[in-house]
N, CA, C and O atoms as a DFTB+ gen file, in Angstrom:
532 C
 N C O
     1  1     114.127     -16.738      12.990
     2  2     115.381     -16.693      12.244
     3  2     116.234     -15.532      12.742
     4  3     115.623     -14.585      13.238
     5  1     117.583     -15.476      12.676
     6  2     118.435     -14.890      13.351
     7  2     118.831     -13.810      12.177
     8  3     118.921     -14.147      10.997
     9  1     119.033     -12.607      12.597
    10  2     119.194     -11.650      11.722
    11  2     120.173     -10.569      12.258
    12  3     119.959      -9.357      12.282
    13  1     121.278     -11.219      12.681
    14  2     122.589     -10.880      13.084
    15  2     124.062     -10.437      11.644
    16  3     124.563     -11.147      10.772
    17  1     124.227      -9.404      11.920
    18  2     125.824      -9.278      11.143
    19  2     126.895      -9.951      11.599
    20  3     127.284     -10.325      12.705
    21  1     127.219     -10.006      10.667
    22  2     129.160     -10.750      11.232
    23  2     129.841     -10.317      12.539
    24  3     130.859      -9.635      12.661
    25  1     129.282     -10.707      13.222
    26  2     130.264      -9.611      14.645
    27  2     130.977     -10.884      15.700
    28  3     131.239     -10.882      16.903
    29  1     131.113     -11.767      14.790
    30  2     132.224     -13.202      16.254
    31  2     133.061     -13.209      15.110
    32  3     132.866     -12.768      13.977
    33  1     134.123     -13.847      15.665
    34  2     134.988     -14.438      14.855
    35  2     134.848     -16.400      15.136
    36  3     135.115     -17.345      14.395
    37  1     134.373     -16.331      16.388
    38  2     134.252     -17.808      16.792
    39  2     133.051     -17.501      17.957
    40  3     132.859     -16.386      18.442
    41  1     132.233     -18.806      18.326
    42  2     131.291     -18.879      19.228
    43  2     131.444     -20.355      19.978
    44  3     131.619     -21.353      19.279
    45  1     131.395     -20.424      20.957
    46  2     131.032     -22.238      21.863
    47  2     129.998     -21.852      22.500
    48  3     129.586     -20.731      22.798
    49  1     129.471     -23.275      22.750
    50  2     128.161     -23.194      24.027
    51  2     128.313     -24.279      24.520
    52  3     128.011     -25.335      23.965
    53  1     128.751     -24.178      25.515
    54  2     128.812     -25.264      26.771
    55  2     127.656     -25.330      27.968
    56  3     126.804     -24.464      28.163
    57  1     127.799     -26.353      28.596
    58  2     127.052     -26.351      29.863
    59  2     128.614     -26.076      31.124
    60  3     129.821     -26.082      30.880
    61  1     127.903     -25.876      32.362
    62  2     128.864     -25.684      33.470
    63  2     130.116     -27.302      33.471
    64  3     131.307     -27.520      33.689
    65  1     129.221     -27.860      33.188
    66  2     130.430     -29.436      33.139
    67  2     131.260     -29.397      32.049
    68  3     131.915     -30.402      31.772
    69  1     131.362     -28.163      31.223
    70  2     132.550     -28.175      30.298
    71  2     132.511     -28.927      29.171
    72  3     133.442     -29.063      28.377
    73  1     131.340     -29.458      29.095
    74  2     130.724     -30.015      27.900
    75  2     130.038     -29.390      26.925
    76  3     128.925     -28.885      27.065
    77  1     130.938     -29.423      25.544
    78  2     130.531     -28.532      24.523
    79  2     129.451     -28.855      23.315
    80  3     129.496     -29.819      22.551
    81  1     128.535     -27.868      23.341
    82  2     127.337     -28.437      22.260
    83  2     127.533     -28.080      20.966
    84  3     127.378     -28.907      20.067
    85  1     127.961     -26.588      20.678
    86  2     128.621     -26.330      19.636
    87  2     129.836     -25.495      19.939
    88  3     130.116     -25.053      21.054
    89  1     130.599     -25.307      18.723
    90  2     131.433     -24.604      18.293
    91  2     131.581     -24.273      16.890
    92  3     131.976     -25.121      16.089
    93  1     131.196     -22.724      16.440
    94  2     131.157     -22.510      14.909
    95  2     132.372     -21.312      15.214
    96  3     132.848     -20.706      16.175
    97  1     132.517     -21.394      13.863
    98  2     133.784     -20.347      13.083
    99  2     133.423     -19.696      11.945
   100  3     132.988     -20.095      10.864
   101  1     133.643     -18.781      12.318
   102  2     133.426     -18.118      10.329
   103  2     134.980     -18.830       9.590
   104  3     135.901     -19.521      10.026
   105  1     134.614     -18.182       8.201
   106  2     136.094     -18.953       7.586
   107  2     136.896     -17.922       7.205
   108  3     137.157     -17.786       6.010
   109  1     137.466     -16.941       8.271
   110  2     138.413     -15.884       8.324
   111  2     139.233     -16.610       9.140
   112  3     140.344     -16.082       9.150
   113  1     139.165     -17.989      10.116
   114  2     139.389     -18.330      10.935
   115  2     140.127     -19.415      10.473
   116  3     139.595     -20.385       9.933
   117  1     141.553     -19.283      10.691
   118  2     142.941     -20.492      10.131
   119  2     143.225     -21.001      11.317
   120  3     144.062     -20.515      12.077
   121  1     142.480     -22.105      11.571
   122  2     143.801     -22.546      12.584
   123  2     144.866     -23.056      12.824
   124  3     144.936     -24.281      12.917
   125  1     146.306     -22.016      13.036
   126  2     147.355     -22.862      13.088
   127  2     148.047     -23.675      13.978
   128  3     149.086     -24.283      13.723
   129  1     147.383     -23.668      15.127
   130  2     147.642     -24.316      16.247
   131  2     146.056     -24.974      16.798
   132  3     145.675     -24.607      17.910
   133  1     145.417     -25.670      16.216
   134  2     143.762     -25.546      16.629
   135  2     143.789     -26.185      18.483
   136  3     144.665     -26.978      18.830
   137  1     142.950     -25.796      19.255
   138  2     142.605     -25.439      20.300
   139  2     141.572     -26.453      20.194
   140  3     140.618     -26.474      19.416
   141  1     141.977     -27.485      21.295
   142  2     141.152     -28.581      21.854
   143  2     139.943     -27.703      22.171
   144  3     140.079     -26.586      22.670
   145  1     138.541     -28.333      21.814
   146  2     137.381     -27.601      22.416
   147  2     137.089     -27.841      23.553
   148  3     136.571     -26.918      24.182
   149  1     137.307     -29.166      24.254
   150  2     137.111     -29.458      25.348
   151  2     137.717     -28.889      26.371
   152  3     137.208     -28.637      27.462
   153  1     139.368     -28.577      25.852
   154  2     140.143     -27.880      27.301
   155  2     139.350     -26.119      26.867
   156  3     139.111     -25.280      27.736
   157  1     139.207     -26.013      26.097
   158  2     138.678     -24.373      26.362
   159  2     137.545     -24.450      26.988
   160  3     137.480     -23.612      27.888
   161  1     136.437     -25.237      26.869
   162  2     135.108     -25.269      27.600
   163  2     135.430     -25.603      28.965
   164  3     135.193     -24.948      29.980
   165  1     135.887     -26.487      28.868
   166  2     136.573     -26.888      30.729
   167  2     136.862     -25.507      31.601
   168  3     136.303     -25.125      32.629
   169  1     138.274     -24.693      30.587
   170  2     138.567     -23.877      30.978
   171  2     137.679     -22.609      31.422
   172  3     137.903     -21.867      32.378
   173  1     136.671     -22.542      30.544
   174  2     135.791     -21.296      30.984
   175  2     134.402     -21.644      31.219
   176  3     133.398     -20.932      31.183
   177  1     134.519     -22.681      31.427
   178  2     133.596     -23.150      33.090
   179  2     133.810     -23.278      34.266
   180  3     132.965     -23.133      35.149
   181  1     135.459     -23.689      34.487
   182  2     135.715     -23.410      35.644
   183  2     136.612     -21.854      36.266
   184  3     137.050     -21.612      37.390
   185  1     136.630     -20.829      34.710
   186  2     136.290     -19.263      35.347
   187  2     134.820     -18.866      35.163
   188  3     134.557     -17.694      35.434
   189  1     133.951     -19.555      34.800
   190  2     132.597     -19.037      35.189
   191  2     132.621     -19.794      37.001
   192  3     133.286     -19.156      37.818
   193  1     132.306     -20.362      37.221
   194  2     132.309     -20.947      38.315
   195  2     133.190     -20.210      39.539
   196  3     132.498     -19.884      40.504
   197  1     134.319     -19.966      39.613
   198  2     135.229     -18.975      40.061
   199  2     134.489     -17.620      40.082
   200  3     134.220     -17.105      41.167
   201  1     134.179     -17.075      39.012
   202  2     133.758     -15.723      39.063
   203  2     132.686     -15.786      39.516
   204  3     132.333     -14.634      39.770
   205  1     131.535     -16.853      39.913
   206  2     129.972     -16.622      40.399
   207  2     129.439     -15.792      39.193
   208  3     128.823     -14.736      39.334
   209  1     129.736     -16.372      37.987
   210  2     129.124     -15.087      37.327
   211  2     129.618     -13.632      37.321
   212  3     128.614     -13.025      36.950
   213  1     130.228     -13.061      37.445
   214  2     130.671     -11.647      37.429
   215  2     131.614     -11.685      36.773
   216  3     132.479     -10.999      37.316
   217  1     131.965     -12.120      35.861
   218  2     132.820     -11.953      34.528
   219  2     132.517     -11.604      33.396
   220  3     132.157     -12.613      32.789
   221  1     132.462     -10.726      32.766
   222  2     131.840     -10.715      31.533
   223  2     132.785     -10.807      30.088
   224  3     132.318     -11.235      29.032
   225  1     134.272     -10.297      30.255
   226  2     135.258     -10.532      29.221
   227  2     136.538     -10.302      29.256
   228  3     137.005      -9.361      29.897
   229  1     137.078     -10.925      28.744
   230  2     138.548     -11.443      28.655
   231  2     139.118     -10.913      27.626
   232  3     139.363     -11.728      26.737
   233  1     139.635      -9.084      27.273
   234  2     140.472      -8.680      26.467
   235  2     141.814      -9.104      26.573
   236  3     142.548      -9.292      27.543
   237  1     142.063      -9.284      24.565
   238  2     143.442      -9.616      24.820
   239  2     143.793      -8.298      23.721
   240  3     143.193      -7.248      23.490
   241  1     145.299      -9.008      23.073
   242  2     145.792      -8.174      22.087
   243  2     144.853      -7.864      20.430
   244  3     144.711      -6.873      19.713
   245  1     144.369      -9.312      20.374
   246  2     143.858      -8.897      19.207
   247  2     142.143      -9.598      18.991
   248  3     141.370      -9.653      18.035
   249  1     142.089     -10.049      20.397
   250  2     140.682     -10.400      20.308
   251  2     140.446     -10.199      21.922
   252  3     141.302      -9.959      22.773
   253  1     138.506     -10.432      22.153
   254  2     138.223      -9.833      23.208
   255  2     137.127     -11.213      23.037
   256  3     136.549     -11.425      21.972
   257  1     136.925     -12.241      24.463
   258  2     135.940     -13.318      24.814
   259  2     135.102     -12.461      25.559
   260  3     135.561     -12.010      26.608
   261  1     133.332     -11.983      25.023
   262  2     132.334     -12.638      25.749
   263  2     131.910     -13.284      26.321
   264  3     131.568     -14.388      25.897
   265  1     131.691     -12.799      27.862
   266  2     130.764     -14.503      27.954
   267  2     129.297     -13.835      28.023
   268  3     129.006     -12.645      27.903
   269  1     128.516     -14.866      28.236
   270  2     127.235     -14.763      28.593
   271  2     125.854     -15.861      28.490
   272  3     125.433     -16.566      27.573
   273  1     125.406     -15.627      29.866
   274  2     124.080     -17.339      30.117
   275  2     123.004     -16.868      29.709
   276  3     122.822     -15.651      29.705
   277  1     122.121     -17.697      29.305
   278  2     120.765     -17.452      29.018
   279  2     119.836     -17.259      30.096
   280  3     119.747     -18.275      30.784
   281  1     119.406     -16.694      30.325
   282  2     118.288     -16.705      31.738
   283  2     117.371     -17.812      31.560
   284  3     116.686     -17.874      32.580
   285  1     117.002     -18.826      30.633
   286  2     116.117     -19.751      30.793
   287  2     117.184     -20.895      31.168
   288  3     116.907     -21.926      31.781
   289  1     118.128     -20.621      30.811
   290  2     119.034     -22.425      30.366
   291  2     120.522     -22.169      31.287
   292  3     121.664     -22.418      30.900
   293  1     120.176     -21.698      32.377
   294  2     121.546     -20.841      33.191
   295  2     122.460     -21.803      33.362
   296  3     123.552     -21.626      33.902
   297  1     121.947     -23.107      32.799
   298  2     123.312     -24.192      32.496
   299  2     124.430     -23.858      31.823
   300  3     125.614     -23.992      32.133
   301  1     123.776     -23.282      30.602
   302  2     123.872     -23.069      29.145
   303  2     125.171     -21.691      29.533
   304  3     124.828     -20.847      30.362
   305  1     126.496     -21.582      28.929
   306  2     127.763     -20.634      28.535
   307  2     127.662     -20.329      27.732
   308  3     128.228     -21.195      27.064
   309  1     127.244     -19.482      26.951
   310  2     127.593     -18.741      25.295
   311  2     128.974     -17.703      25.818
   312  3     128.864     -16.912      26.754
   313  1     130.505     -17.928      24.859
   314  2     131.555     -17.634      24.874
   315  2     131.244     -17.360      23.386
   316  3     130.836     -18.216      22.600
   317  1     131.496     -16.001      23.081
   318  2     131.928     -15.356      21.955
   319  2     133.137     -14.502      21.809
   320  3     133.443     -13.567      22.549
   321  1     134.026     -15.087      20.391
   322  2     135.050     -14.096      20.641
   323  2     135.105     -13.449      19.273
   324  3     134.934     -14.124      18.257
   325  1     135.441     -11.603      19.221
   326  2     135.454     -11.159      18.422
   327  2     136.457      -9.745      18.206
   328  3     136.675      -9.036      19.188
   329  1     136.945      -9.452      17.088
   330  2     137.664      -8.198      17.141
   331  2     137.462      -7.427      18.244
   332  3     136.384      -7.312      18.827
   333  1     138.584      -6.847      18.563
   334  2     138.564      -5.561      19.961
   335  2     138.046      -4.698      19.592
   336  3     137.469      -4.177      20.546
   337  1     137.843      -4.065      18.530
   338  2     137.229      -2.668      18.083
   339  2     135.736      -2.599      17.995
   340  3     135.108      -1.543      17.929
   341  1     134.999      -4.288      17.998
   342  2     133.403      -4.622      18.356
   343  2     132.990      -3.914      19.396
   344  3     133.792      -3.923      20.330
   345  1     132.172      -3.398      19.538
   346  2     131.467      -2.819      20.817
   347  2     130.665      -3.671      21.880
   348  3     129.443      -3.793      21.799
   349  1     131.405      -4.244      22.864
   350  2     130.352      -5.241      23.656
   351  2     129.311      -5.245      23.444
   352  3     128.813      -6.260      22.956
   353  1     128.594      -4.211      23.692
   354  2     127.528      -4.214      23.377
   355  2     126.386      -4.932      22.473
   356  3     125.235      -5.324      22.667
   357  1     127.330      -4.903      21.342
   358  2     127.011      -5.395      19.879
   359  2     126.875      -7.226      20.132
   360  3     126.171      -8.178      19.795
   361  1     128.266      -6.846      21.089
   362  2     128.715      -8.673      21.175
   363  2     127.772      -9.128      21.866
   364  3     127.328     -10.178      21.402
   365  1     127.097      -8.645      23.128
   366  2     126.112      -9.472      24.243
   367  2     125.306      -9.036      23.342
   368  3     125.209     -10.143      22.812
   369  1     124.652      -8.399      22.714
   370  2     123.277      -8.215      21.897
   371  2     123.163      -9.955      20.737
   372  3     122.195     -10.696      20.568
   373  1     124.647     -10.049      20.146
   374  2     124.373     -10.978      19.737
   375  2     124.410     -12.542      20.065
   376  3     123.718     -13.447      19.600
   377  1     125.166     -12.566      20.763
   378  2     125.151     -13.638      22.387
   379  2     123.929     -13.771      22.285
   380  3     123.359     -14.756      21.818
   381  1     123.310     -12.567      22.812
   382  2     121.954     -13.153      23.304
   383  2     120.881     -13.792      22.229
   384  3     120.077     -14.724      22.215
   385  1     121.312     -12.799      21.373
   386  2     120.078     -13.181      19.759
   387  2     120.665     -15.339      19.744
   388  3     119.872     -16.277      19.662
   389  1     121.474     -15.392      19.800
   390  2     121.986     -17.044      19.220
   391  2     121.497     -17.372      20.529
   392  3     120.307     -17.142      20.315
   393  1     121.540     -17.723      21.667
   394  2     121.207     -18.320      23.076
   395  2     119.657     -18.520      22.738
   396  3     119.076     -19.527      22.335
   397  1     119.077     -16.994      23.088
   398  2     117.701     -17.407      22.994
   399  2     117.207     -18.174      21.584
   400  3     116.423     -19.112      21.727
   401  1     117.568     -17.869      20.440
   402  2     117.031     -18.796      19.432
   403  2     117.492     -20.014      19.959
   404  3     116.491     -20.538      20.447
   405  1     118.663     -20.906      20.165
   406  2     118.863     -21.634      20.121
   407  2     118.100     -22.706      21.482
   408  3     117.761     -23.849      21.172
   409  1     117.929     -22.296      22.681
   410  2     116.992     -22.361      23.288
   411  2     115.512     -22.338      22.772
   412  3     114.976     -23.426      22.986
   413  1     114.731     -21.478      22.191
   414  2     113.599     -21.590      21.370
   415  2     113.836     -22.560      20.665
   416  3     113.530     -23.550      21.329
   417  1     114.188     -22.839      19.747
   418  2     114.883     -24.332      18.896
   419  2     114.541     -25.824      19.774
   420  3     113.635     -26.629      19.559
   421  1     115.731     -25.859      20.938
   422  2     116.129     -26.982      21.379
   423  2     115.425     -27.094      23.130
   424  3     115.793     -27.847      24.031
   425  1     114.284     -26.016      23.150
   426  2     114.599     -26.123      25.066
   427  2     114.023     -27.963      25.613
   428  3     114.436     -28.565      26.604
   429  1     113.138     -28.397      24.731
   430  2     113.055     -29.961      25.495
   431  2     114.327     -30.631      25.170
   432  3     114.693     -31.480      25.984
   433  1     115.189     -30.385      23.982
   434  2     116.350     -31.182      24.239
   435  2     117.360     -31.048      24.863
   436  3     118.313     -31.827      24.833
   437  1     117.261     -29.848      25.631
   438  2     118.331     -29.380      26.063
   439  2     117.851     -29.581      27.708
   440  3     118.639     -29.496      28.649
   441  1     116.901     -29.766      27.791
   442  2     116.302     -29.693      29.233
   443  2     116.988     -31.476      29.497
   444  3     117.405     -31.710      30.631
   445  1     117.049     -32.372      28.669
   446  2     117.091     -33.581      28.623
   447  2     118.042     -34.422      27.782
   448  3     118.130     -35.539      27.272
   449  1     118.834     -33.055      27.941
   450  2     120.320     -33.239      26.829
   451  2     121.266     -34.127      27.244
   452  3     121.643     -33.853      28.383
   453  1     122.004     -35.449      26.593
   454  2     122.101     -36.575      27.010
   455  2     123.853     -36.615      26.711
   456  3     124.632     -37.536      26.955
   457  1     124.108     -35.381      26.151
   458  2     125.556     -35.521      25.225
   459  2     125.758     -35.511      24.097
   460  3     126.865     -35.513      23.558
   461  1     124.345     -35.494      23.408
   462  2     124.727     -36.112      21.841
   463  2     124.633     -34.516      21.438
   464  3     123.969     -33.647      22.002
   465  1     125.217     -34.432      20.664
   466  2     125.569     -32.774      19.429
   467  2     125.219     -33.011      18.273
   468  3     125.076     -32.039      17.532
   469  1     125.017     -34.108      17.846
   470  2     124.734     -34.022      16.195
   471  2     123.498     -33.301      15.650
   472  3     123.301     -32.946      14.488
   473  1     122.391     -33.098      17.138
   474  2     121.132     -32.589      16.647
   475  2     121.559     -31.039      16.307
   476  3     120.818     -30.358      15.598
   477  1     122.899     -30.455      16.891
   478  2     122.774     -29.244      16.698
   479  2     124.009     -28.656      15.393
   480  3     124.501     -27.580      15.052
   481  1     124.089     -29.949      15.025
   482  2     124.570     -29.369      14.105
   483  2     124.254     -28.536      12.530
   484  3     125.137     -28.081      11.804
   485  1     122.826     -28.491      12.267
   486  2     122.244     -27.564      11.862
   487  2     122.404     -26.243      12.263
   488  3     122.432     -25.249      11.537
   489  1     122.485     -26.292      13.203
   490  2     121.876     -24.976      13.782
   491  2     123.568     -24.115      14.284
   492  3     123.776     -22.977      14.704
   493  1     124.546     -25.308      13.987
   494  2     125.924     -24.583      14.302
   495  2     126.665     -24.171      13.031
   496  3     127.763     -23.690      12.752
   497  1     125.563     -24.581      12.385
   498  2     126.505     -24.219      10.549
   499  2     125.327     -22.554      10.451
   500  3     125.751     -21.427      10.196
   501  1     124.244     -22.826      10.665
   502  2     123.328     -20.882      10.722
   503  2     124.546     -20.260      11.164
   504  3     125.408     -19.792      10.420
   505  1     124.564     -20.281      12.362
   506  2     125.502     -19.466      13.427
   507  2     126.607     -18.855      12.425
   508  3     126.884     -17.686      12.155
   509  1     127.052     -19.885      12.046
   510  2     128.782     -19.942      11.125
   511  2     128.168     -19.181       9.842
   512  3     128.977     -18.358       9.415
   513  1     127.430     -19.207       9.392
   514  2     127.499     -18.244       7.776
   515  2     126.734     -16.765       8.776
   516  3     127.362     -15.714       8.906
   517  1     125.498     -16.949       9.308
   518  2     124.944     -15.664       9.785
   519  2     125.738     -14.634      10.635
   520  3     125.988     -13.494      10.243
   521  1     126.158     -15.210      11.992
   522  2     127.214     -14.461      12.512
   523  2     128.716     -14.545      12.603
   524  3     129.424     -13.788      13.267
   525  1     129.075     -15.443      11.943
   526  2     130.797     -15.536      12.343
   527  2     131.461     -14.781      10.438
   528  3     131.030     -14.599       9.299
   529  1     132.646     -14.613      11.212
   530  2     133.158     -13.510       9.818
   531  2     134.549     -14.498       9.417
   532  3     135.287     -14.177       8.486
């Protein structure tokens, strides 16, 4: 069980094909313009891909994107985005805490993951009350 504080404001996990498994939100999170999930996963798969990996985040004005892969599932994108005043640190610490559980969880389905998301949708509503604010 995951024993993370509020430190995302939003999380996705994609594979490199821009195909998204989840996406949770805490409910601080209005969207007034909501953001296709697919063009954002697209999008930051093909700057993971570009960067070879050597990207780690994308500060803006009022939020700052994580990225970060799992070393078992290096398919696998965890994109977290959270207040600027978070300490990366904090942020890849918790990146990693959700990746590896979620991997521990799912690694035969994910090894043999076909497209379908509904299995993870358990596990994208944890995410959403445990870490998202």
């Amino acid at each position: 069980m995951m024993k993370i504080k509020n430190k995302l404001l939003e999380l996705w996990v994609f594979n490199r094909a821009g195909v998204s498994l989840l996406h949770a939100k805490g409910p601080s999170i209005i969207d007034k313009k909501p953001l296709d999930p697919l063009l954002f996963t697209c999008y930051f798969s093909a700057i993971e891909t570009i960067a070879n990996g050597q990207m780690n985040a994308i500060v803006m004005k009022d939020s700052k994107l994580m990225i970060s892969l799992n070393e078992k599932m290096k398919d696998l994108i965890f994109v977290g985005r959270s207040r600027p005043e978070i300490k990366e640190r904090k942020i890849k610490e918790t990146l990693k805490q959700i990746s590896d559980q979620l991997v521990s969880e799912f690694h035969q389905n994910l090894k043999h993951w076909t497209g379908e998301i509904a299995q993870f949708s358990q596990f994208q509503d944890k995410v959403a009350l445990l870490c998202c604010e």
